[in-house]
Backbone bond lengths (Angstrom), bond angles and torsions (degrees), N, CA, C in turn:
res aa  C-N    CA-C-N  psi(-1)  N-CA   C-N-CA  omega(-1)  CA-C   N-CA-C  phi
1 X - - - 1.469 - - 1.527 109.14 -
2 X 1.365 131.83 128.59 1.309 145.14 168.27 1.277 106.96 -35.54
3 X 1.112 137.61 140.37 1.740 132.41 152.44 1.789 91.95 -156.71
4 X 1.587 86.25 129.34 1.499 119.17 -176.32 1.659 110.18 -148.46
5 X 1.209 103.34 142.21 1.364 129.45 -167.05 1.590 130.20 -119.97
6 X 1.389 114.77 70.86 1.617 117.83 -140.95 1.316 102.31 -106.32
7 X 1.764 120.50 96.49 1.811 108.52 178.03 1.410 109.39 -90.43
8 X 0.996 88.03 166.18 2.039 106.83 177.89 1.637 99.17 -65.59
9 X 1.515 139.73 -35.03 0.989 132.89 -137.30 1.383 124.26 -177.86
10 X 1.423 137.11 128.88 1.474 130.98 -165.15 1.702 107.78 -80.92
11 X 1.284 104.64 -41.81 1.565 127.10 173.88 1.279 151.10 -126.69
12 X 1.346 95.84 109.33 1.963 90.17 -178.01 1.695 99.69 -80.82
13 X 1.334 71.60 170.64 1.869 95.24 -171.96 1.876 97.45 -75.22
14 X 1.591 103.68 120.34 1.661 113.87 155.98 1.682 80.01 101.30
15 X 1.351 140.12 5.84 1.289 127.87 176.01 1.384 110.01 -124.83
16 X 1.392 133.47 162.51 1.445 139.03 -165.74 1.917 110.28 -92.47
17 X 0.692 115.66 -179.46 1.450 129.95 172.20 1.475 97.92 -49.06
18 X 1.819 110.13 123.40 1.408 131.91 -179.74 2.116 100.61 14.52
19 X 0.898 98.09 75.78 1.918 109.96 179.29 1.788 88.23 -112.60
20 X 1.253 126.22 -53.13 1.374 125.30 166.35 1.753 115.20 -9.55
21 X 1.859 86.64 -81.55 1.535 91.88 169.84 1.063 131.85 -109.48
22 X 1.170 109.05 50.08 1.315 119.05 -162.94 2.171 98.95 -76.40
23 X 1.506 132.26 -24.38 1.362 111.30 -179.54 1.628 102.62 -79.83
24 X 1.571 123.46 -32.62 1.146 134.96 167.97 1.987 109.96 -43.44
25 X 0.952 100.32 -53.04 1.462 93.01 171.14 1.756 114.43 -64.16
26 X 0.946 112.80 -78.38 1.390 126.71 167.05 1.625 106.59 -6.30
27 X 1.236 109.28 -43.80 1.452 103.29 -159.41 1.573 89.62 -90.46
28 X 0.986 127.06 -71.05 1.920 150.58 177.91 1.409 85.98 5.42
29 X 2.126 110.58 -66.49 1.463 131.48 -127.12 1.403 91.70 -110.30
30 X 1.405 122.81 10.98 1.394 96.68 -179.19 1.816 130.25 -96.35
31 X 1.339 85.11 12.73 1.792 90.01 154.78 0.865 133.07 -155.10
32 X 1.652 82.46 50.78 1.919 99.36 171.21 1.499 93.70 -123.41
33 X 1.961 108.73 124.84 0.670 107.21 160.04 2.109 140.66 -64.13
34 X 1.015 89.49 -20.94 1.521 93.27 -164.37 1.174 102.95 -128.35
35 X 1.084 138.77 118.96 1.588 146.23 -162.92 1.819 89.52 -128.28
36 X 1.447 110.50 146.06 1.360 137.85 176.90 1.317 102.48 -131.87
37 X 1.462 91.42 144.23 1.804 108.47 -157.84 1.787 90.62 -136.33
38 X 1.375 99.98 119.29 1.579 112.83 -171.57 1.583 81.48 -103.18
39 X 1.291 106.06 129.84 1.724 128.67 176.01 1.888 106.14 -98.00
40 X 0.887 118.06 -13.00 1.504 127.74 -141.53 1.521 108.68 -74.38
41 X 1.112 114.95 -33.78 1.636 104.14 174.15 1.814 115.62 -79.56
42 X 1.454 109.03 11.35 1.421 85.16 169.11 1.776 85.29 -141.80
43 X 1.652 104.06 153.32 1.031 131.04 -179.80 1.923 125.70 -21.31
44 X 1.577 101.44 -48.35 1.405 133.42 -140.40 1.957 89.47 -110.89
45 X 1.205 110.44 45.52 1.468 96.15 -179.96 1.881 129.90 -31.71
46 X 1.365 82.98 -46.53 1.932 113.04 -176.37 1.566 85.18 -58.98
47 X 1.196 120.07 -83.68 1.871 104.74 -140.11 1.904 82.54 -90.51
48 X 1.213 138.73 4.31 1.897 114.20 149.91 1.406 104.58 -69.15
49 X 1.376 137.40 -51.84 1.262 132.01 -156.12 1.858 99.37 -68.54
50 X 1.681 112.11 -31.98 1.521 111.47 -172.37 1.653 98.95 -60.76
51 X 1.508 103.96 -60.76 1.891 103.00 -178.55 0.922 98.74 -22.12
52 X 1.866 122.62 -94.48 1.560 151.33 -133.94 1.889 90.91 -65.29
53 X 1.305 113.61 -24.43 1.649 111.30 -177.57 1.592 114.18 -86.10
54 X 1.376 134.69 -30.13 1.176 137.47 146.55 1.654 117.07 -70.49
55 X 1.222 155.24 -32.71 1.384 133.71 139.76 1.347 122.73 -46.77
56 X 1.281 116.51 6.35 1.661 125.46 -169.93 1.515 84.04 -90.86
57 X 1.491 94.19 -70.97 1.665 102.10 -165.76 1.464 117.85 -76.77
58 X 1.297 121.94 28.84 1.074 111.85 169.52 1.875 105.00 -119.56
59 X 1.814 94.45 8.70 1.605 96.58 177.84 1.477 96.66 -110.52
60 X 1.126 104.16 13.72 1.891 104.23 -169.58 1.405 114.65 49.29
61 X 1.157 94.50 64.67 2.201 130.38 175.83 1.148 135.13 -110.16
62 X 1.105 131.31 58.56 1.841 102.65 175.82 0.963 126.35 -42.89
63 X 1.257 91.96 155.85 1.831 103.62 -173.53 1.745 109.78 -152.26
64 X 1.665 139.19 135.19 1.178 143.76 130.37 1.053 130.81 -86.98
65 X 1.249 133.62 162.42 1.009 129.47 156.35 1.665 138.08 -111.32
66 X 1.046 137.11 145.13 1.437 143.62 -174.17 1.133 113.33 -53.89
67 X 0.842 140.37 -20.54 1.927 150.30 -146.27 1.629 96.94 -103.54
68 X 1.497 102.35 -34.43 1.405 102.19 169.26 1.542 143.57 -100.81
69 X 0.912 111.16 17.34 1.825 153.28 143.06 1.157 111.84 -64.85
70 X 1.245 110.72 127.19 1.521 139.01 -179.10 1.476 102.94 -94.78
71 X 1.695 118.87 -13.60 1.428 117.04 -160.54 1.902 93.01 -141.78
72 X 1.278 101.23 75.40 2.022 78.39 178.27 1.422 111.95 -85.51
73 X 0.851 131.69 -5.69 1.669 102.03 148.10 1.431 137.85 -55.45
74 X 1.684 80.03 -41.89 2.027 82.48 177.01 1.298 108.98 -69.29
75 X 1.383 129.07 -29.62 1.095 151.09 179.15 1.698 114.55 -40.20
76 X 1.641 101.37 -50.82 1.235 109.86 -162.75 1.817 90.95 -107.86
77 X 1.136 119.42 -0.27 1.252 107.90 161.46 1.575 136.38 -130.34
78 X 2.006 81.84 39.45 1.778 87.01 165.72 1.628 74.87 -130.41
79 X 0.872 146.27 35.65 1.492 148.24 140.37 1.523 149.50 -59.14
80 X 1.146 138.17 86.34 1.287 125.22 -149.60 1.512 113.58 -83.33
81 X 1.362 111.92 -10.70 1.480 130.08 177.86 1.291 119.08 -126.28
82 X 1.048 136.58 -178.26 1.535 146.08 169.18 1.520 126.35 177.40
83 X 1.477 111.05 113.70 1.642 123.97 -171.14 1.593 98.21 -110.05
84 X 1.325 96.14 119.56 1.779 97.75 167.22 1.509 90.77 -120.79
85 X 1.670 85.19 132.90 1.745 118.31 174.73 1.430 114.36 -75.89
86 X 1.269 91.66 139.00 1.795 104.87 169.76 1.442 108.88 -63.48
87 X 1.333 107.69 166.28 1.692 132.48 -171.84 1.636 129.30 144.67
88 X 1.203 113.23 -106.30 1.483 105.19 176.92 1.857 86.32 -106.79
89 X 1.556 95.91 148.19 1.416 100.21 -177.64 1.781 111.39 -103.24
90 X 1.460 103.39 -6.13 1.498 113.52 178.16 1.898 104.35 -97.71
91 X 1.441 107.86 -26.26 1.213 105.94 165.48 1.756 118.02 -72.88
92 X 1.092 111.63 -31.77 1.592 100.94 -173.88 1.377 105.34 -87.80
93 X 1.308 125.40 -29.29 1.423 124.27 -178.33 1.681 117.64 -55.04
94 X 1.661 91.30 -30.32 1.782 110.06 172.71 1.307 120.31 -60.98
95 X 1.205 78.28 -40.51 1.866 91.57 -170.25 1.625 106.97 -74.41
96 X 1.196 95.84 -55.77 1.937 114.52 -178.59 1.857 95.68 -46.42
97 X 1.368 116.36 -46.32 1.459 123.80 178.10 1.484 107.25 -43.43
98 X 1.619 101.84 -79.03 1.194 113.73 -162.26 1.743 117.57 -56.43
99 X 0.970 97.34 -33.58 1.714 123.16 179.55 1.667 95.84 -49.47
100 X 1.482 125.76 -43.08 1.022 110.59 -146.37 1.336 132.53 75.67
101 X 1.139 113.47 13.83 1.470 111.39 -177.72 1.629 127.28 -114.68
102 X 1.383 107.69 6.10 1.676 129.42 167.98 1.789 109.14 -33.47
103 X 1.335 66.63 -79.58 2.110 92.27 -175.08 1.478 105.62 -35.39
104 X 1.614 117.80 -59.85 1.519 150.99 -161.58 1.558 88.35 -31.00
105 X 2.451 82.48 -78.04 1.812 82.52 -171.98 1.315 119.26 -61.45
106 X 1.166 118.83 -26.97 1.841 106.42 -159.53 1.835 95.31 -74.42
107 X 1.092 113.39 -3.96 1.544 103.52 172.64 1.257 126.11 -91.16
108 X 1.620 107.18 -44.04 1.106 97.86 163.81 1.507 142.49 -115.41
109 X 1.855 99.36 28.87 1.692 88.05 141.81 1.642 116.49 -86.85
110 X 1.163 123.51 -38.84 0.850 119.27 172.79 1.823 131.34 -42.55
111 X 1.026 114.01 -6.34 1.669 137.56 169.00 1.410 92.63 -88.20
112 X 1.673 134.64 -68.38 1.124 130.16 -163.25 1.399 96.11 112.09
113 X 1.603 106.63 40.81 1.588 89.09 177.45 1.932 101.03 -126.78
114 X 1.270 103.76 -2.89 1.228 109.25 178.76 1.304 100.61 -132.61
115 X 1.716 119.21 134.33 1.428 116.81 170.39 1.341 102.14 -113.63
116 X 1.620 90.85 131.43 1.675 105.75 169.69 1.259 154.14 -109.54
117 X 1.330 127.61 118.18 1.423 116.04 -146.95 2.036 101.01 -131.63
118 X 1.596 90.87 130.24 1.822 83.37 -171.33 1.591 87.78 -125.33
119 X 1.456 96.79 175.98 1.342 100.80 149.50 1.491 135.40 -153.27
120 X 0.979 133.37 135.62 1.669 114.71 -159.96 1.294 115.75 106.84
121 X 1.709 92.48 -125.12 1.590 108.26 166.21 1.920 104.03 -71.71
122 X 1.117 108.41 -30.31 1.423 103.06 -177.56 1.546 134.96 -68.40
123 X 1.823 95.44 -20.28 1.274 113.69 157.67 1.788 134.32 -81.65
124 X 1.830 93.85 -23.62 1.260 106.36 139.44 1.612 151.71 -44.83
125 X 1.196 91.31 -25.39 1.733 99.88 -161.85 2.126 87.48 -115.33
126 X 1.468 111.32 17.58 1.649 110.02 -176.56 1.569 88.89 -101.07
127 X 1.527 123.19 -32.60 1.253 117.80 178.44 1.583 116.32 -65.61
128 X 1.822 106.87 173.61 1.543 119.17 -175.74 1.813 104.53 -45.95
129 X 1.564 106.66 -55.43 1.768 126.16 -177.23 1.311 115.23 -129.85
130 X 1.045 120.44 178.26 1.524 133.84 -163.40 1.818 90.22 -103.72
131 X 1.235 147.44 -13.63 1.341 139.80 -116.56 1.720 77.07 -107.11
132 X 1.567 132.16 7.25 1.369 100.27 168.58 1.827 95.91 -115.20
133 X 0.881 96.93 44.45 1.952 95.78 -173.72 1.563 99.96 -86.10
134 X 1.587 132.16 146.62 1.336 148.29 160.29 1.857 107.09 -53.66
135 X 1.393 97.87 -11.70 1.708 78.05 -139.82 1.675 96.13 -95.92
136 X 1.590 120.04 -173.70 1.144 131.97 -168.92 1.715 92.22 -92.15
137 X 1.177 105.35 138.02 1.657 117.36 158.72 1.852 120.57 -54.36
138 X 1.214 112.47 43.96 1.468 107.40 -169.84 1.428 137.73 -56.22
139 X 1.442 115.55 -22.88 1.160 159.46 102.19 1.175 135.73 -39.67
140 X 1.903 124.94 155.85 1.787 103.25 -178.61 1.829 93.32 -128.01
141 X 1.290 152.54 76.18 1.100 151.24 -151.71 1.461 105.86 -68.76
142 X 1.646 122.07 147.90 1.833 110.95 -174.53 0.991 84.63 -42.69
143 X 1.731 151.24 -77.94 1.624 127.51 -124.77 1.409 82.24 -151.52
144 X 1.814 85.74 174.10 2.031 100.74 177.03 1.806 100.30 -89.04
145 X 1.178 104.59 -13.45 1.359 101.14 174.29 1.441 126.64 -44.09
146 X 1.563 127.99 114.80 1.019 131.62 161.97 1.327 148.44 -69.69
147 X 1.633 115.85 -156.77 1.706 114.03 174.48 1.504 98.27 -73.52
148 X 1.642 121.14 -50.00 1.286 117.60 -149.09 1.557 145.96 73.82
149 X 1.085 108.76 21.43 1.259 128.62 -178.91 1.603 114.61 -56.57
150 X 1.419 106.39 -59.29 1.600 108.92 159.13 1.531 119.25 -94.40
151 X 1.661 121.48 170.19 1.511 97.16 -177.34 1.512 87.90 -125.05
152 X 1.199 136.47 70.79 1.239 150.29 103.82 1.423 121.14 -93.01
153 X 2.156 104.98 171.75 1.281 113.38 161.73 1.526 126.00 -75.23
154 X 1.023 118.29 148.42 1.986 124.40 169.11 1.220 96.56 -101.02
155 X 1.264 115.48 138.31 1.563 134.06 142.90 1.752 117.26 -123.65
156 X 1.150 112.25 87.47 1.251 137.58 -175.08 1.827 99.89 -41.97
157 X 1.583 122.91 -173.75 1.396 101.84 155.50 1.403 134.04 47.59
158 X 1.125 116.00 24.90 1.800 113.36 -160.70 1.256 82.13 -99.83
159 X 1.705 93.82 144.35 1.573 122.42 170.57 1.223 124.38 -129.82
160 X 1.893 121.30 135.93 1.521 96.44 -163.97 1.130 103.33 -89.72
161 X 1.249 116.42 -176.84 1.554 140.80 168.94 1.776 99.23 -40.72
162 X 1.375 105.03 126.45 1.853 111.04 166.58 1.453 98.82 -90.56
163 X 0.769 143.22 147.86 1.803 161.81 -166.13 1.668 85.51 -99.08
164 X 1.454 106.82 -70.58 1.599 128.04 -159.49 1.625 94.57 -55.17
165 X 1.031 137.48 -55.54 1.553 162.38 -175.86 1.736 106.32 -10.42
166 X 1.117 148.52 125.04 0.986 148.22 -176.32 1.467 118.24 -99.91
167 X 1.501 94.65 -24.93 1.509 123.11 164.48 1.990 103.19 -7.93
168 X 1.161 126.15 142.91 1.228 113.06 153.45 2.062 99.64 -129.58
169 X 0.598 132.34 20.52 1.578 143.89 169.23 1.351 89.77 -82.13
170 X 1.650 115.32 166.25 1.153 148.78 152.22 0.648 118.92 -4.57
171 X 1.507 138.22 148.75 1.553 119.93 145.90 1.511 106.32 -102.26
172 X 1.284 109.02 176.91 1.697 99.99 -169.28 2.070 99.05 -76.84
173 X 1.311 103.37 -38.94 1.640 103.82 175.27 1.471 95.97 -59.19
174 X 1.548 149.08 -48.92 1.116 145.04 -132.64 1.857 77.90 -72.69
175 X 1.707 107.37 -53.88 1.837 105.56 -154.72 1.491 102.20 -64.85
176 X 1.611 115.50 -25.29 2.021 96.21 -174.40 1.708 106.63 -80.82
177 X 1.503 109.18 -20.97 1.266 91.35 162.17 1.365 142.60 -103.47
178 X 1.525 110.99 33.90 1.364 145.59 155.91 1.638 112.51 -85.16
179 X 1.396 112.59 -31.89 1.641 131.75 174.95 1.481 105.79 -53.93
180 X 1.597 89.99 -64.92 1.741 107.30 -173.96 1.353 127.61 -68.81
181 X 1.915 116.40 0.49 1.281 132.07 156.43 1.734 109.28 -61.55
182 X 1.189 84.15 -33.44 1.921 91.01 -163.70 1.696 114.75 -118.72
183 X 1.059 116.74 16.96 1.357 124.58 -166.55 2.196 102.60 -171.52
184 X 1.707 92.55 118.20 1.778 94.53 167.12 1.853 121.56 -62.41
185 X 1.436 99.20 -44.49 1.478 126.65 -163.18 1.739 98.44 -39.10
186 X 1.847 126.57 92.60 1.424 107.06 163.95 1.100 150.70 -28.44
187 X 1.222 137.89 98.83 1.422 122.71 157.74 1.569 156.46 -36.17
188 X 1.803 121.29 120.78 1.829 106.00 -173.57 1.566 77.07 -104.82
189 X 1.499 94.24 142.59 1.484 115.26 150.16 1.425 103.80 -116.57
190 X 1.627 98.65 146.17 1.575 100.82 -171.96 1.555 93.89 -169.26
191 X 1.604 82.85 111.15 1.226 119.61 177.78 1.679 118.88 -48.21
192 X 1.473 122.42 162.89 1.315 124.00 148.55 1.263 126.95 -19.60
193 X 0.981 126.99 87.47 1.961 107.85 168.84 1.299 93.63 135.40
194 X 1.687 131.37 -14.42 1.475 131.76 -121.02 1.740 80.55 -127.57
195 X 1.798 96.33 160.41 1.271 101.51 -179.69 1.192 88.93 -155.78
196 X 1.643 116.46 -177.98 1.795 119.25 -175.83 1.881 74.20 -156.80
197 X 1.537 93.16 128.68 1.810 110.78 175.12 1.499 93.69 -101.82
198 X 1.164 124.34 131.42 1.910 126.65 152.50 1.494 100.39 -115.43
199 X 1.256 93.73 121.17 1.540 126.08 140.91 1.634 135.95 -87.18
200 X 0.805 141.64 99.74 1.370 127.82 -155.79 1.490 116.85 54.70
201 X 1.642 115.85 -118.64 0.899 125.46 -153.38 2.316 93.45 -123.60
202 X 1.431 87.02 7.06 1.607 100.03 167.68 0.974 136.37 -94.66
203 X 1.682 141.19 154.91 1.439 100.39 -133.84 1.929 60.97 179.57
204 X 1.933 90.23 102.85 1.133 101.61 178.23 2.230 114.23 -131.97
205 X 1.201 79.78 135.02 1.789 97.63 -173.65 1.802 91.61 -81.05
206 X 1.353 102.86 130.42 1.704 127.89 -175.68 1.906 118.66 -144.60
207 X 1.108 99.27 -177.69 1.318 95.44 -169.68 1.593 126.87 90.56
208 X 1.578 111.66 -164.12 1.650 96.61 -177.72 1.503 111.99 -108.86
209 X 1.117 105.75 16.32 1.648 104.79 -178.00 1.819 105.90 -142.24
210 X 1.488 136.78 149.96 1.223 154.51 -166.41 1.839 90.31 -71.38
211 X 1.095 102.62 137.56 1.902 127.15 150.99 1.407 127.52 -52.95
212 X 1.113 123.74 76.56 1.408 89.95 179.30 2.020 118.67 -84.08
213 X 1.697 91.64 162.14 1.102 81.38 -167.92 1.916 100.61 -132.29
214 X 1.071 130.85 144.49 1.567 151.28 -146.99 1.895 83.51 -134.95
215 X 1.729 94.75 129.37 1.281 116.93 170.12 1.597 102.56 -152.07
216 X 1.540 107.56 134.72 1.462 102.59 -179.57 1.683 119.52 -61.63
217 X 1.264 112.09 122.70 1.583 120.91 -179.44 1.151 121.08 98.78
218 X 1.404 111.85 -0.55 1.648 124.34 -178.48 1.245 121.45 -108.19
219 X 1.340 146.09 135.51 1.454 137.42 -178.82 1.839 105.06 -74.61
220 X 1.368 107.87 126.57 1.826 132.08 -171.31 1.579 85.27 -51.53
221 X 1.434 104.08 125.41 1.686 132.55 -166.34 1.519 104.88 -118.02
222 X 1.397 132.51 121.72 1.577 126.56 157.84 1.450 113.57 -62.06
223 X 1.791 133.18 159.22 0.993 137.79 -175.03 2.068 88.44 -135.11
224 X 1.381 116.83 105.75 1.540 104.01 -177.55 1.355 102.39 -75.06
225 X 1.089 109.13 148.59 1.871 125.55 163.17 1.429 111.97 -28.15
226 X 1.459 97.11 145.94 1.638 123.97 -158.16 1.758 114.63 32.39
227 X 1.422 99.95 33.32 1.728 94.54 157.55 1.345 110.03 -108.81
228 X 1.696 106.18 168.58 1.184 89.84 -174.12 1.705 108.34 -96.71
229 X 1.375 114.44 167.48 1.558 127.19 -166.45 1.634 97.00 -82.25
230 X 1.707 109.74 129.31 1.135 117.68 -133.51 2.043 79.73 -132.52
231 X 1.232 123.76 112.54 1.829 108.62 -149.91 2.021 86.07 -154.02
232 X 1.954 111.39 12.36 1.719 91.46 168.53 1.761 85.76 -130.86
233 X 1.129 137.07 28.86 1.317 103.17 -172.87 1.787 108.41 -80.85
């Protein structure tokens, strides 16, 4: 059975590296010995993998990282875990491309032999495509095609509409339902603080704040914490 662990975010404001979810992790990882830590969407592989490797050990975690593999396939498939880090979500998708290692994971979590947990861009790249990501195209990857782990979109980071806002741009709800003009595939937005647990083929909204969720023709619906994500009514 699949089990994946996808947060909105490594850090809230006034808290340390993933301390948020830090019992949520704890529990996910605790019988996996060997967890792999994909550095790849941000520049600085060496000192991302050092962060994400001291919040490891301060949950009583091991942790490696991929960056230091000569072989990431073998890498990711003598692995019993796997965390891909937030950053650019068009940069890691490149990398995850070129790497060869797309297919790898989506096979074997999907067996239940690798559990996967991202966050950010990393929870980005668990969906069908990248096409609900915040981020700038900095990079151009062969396709938006993703891992696929869930068969909805993520939008990590989602923020609602400010009333007060003077803003005349977008709103971030205004762009997913600009998505859903041109694309069926539902949308999770999931806020700061926010996470989505899969179990199988279950597909549960967590954390300290509600999911929202975007379906073409439907008015954008919250899902509150520990229910499950609710994407045919």
């Amino acid at each position: 059975m699949k089990q994946a662990l996808l947060l909105s975010n490594s850090r809230l404001s006034g808290e340390s590296m993933l301390e948020w979810c830090s019992t949520e992790i704890r529990e996910f990882l605790k019988d996996s010995e060997n967890c792999l830590f994909v550095p790849w969407a941000l520049s600085d592989h060496e000192g991302y993998a050092r962060q994400v490797g001291s919040a490891f050990d301060s949950f009583g975690l091991g942790l490696s990282s991929i960056h230091e593999s000569d072989d990431p396939v073998a890498a990711i498939n003598e692995a019993s875990a796997i965390f891909v880090g937030g950053g650019n979500t068009f940069r890691l998708l490149d990398r995850l491309q070129r790497a060869g290692v797309v297919e790898v994971i989506r096979n074997r979590v999907a067996s239940g032999e690798l559990r996967y947990m991202g966050s950010s861009a990393g929870s980005n790249v668990a969906a069908p495509t990248i096409r609900t990501t915040n981020d700038m195209p900095i990079v151009q990857p062969a396709s938006f095609d993703a891992i696929g782990i869930v068969p909805f979109q993520i939008n990590p980071h989602y923020t609602d509409p400010d009333p007060a806002s003077s803003h005349m741009g977008e709103t971030r709800e205004e762009r997913l339902i600009q998505y859903l003009e041109e694309n069926e595939t539902p949308v999770v937005g999931i806020r700061e603080g926010s996470l989505i647990r899969v179990e199988g083929e279950t597909y549960t909204a967590g954390g300290r704040f509600p999911a929202r969720i975007f379906r073409r023709g439907v008015d954008p619906y919250d899902v509150e914490p520990d229910s499950e994500l609710d994407l045919e009514e």
